[in-house]
N, C-alpha and C positions, 0 to 999 in steps of 0.2 A: 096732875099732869107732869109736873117738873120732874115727881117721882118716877113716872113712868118712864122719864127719857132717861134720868141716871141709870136707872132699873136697865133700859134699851142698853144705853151708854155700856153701863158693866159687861155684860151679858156678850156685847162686841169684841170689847177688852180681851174679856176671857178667853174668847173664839181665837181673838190676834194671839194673845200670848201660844196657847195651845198650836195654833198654826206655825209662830215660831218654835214653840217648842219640835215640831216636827220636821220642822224646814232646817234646825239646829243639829237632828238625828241623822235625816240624810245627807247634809255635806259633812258631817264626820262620817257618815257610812262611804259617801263618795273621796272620802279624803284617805280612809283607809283602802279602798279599791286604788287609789292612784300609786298608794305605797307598794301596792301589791302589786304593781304592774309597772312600776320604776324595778324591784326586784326584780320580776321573772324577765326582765330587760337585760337588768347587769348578767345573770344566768345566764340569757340566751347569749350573750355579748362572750361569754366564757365559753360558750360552747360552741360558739362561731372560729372564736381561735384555736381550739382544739381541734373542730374540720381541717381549718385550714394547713395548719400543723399534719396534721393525718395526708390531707391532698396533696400537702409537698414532698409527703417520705412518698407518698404513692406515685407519685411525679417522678422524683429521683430514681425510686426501684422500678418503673417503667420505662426511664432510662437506660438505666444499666443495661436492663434484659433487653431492648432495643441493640445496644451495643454487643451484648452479646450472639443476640443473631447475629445482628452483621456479620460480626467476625467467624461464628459459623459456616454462614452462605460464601464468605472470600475463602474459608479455608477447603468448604464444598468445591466450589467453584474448580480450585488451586489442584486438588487431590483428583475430581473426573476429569478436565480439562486440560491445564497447564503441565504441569507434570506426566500424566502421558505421553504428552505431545513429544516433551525432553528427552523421554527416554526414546520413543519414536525415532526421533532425531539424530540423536544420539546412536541406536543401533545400525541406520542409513549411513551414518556418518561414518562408523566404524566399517561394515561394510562396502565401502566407498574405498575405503584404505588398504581394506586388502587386498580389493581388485585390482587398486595403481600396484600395488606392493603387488601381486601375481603379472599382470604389466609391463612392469619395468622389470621384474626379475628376468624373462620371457627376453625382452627384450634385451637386454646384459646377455643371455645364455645363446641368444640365435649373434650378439655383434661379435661376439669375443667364443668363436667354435672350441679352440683352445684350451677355453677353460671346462669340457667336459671330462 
């Protein structure tokens, strides 16, 4: 009977050990999954800053092109609008002149008969 339980005893032993031994394989198998996913970590950690590098020139040159309409649309604006208007202005303004200047001529030539 003592024999039997040593016998029992061993036979459990075994089973533990073997169980640790398997319990041993998995957390090194889980220990190399964690290494491997600390890495694809720092990776991704690297290619996050690359994004972000990328989204600031995209930033920046969306910028500029921003600025660059604008400056388009004010010089649009400048060229149908503005500027017409000046020379508009300008030719009423000049003709304005020559009326006082026919005018006043008119008027000089009827005060002073004299000078015909």
């Amino acid at each position: 009977m003592e024999n039997e339980k040593l016998t029992d005893h061993e036979i459990r032993i075994c089973k533990l050990e073997e169980n640790e031994k398997v319990q041993d394989k998995r957390i090194e198998m889980h220990g190399q999954q964690i290494d491997e996913q600390k890495e694809l970590s720092r990776q991704q950690g690297l290619n996050i800053e690359i994004i972000k590098k990328d989204v600031s020139n995209i930033d920046r040159t969306t910028k500029k092109t921003d600025d660059k309409i604008d400056k388009l649309y004010i010089d649009r604006i400048s060229d149908h609008y503005i500027k017409p208007n000046e020379r508009i202005k300008k030719y009423i303004d000049d003709a304005i002149k020559v009326v006082f200047g026919i005018i006043i001529a008119a008027f000089i030539y009827f005060l002073f008969p004299g000078l015909r």
